[in-house]
N, C-alpha and C positions, 0 to 999 in steps of 0.2 A: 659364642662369646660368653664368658662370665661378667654376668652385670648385678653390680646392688642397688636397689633405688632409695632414696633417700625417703625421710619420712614425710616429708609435702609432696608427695607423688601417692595418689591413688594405688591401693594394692592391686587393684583389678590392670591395672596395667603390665603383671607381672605372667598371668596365664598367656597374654597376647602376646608378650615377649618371646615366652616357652613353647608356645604353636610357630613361632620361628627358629626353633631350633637354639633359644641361647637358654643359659643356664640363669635363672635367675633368684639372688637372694633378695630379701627387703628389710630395711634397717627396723620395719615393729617384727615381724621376722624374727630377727635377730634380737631384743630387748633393745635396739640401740634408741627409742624413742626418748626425746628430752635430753639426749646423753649433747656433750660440747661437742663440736665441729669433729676436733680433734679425732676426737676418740672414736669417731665414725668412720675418719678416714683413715687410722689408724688400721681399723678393724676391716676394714674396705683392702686398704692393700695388702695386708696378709693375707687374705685371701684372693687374692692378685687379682680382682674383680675390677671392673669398671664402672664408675659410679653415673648417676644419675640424676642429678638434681636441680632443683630451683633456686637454691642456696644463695644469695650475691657473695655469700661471705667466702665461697671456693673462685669466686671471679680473679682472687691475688694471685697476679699470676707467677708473680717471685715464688711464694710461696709452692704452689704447684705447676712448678713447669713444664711444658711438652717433654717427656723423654723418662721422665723421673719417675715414671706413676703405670699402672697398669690403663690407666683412660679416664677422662672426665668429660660429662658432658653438660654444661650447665645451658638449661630452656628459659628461653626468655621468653614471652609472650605478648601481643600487639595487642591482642584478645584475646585475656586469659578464658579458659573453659575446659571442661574435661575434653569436649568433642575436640577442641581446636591443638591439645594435650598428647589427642592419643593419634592426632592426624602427623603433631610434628617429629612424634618418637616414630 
C-alpha cells in the first residue's frame, strides 16, 4: 500500500510501516510541514497514496468521501500516546 503520514504522526512510524511491506512517504518528507490541509491532500493524492492522520479537519466527510480518494485514515485516540499510536496503526 502507498501511504503518507501526515505531519502529527511521528516519523518513526514510517520504518514500521516499510518492514510491512507498504511504501511509505511523510509530509516533513515531503516539505508539506505547516503547508494548509489542502495542499497536503492535494499532494497526497497525486501520488495516489493513502493518508494518515490525526487531522479532525479531514473528519468532513462531504469533503472526502469513501470512493473519491486513494484512502484516509483518520486516528482517534481514548489515550493519546505514542505506544497506544503505534498499537492502533
Amino acid at each position: 500500500m502507498k501511504i503518507k503520514l501526515d505531519e502529527n504522526l511521528p516519523d518513526r512510524l514510517a520504518p514500521v510501516l516499510t518492514a510491512l511491506c507498504h511504501s511509505v512517504d511523510t509530509a516533513r518528507g515531503e516539505h508539506l510541514t505547516g503547508r494548509a490541509d489542502p495542499q497536503v491532500w492535494t499532494a497526497t493524492q497525486a501520488a495516489q497514496r493513502f493518508l494518515i492522520t490525526q487531522d479532525l479537519d479531514f473528519s468532513e466527510m462531504r469533503r472526502y468521501a469513501p470512493g473519491t480518494h486513494a484512502g484516509l485514515l483518520l486516528v482517534r485516540l481514548t489515550r493519546p500516546g505514542r505506544n497506544a499510536l503505534f498499537e492502533r496503526i
